[in-house]
C-alpha positions as CSV (number, residue, x, y, z in Angstrom):
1,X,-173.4,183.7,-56.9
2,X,-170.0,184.7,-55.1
3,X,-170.4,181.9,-52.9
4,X,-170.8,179.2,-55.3
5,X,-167.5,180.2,-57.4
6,X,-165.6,179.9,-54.4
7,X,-167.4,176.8,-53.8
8,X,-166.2,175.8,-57.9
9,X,-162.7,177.1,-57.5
10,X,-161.9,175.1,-53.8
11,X,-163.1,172.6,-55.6
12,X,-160.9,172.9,-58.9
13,X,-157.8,173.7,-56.8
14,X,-159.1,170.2,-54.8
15,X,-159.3,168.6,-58.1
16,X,-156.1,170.1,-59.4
17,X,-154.3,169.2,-56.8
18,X,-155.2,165.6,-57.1
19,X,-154.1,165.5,-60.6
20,X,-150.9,166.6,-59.9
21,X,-150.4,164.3,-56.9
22,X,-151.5,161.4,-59.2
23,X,-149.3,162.3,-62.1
24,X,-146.6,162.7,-60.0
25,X,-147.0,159.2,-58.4
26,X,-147.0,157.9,-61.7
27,X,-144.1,159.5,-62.4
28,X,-141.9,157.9,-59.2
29,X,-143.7,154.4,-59.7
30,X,-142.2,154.4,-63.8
31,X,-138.5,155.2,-61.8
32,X,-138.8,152.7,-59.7
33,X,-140.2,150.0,-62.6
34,X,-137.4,151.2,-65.2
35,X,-134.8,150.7,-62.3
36,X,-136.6,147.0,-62.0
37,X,-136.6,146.6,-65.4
38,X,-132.9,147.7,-65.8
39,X,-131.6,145.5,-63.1
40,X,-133.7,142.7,-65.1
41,X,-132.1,143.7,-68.2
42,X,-135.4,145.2,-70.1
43,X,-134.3,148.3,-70.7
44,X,-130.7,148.7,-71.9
45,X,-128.9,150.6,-69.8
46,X,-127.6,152.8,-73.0
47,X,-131.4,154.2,-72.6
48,X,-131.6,154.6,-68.8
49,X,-128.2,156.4,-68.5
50,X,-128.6,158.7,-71.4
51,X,-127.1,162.0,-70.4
52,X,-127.5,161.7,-67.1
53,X,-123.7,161.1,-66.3
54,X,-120.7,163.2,-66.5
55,X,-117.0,163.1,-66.0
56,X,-115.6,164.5,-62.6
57,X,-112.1,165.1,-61.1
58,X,-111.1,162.6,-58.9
59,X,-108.6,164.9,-57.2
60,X,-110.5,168.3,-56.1
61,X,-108.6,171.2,-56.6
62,X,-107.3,171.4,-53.3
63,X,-105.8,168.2,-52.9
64,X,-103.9,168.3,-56.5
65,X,-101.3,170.1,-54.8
66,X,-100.9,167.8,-51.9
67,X,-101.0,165.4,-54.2
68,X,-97.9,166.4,-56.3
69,X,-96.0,167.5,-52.8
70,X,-96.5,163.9,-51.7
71,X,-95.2,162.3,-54.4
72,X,-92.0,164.5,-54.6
73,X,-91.7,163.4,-50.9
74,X,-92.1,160.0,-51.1
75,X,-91.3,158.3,-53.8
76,X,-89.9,156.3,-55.1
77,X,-89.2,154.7,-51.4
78,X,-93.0,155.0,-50.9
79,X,-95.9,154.6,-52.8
80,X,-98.9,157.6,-52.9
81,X,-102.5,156.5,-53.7
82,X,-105.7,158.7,-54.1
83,X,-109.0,158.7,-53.6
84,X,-109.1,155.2,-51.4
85,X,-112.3,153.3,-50.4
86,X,-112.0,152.5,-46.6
87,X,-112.6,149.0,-48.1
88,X,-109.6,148.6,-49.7
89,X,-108.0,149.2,-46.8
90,X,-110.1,148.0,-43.6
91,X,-111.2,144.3,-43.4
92,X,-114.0,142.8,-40.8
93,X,-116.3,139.6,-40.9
94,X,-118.9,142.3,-39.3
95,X,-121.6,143.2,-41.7
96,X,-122.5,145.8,-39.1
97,X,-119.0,147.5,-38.7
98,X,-118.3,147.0,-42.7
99,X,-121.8,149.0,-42.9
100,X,-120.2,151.7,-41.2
101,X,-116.5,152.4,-43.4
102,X,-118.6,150.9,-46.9
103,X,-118.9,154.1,-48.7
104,X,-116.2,156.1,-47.4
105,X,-113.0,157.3,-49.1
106,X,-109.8,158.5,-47.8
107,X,-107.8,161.5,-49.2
108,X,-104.5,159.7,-49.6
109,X,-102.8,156.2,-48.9
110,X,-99.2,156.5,-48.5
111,X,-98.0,152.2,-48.9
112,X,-94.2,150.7,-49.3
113,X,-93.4,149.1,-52.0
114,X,-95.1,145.7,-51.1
115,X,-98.5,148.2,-50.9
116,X,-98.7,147.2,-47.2
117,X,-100.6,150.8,-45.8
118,X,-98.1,152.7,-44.2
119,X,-100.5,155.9,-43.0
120,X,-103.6,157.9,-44.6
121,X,-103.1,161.6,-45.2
122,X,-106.5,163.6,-45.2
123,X,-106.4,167.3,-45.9
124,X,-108.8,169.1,-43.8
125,X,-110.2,172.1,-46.1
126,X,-113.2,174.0,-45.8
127,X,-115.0,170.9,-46.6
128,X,-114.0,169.0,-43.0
129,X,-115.9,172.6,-40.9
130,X,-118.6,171.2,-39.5
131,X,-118.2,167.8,-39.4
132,X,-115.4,167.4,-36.8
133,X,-117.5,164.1,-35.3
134,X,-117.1,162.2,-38.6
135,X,-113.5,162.8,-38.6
136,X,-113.2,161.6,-35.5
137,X,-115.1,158.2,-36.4
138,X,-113.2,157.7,-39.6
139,X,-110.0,158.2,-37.7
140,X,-111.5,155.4,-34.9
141,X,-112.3,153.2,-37.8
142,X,-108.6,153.4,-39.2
143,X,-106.5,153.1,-36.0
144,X,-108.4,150.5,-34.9
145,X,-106.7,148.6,-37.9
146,X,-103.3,150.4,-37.1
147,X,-103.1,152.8,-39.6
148,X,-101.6,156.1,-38.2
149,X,-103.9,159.2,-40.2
150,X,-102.3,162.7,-40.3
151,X,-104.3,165.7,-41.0
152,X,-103.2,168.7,-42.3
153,X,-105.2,171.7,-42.7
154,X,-103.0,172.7,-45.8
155,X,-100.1,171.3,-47.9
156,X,-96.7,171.2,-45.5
157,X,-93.4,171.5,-46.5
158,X,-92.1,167.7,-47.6
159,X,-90.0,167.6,-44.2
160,X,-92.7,167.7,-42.4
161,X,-94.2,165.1,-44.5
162,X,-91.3,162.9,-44.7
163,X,-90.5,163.3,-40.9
164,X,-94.5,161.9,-40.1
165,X,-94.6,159.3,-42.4
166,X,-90.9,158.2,-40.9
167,X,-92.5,158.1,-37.2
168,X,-94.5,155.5,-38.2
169,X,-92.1,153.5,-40.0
């Protein structure tokens, strides 16, 4: 008698099991129909996005005050961007080198007044430990273009800041 409840529970946890895997495949296959059907315009997009998005800062906490020290630097001579898509600022015919620089963003573009980039500034905080190789690739990216990146660890005094940026000027 032992041996045939075992026998019925292997095969309810079998059965179980297969359940769950099915409702679950269900469950990716409607994600990847409603994105279909959003891109096709079935489902309006009110419906798909429906609290699934919030607002963020686009200036961590961190950089705010680099931020605000660059600005009192440079400007009005200069002109201080955030948040930059490499794209914005890099341009190739190669798909294949455009794959590489297509999602990433700089900390700050510091431009004259014609917006011509002048240098990037990327503060280096806790987020940067670790991935010391990707730093050195984005940097490769952008002085292969010519732009000149500083990196600071934290926020320096504006002469230091105004004494970089007018190395490269």
């Amino acid at each position: 008698m032992n041996v045939l409840k075992a026998i019925l529970m292997f095969v309810g946890g079998i059965f179980g099991a297969l359940i769950l895997k099915n409702q679950k495949n269900k469950s990716e296959n409607t994600d990847v129909t409603k994105t279909d059907e959003l891109k096709s315009g079935k489902i309006p997009l009110d419906q798909v996005i429906k609290g699934k998005i919030r607002k963020s800062r686009p200036i961590t906490m961190n950089e705010q005050p680099m931020f605000k020290k660059l600005r009192e630097t440079l400007e009005p001579e200069y002109v201080v961007l955030a948040q930059v898509s490499f794209g914005a600022i890099l341009w190739t015919k190669s798909q294949a080198i455009r794959n590489r620089f297509n999602r990433k963003i700089v900390d700050f573009v510091v431009c004259d007044q014609a917006f011509n980039v002048v240098a990037v500034i990327e503060l280096d905080d806790a987020s940067h430990k670790g991935n010391e190789q990707k730093d050195i690739e984005r940097d490769m990216l952008l002085n292969e273009a010519g732009i000149t990146v500083f990196r600071y660890t934290f926020t320096p005094e504006s002469s230091k800041i105004l004494k970089d940026i007018q190395s490269v000027t």
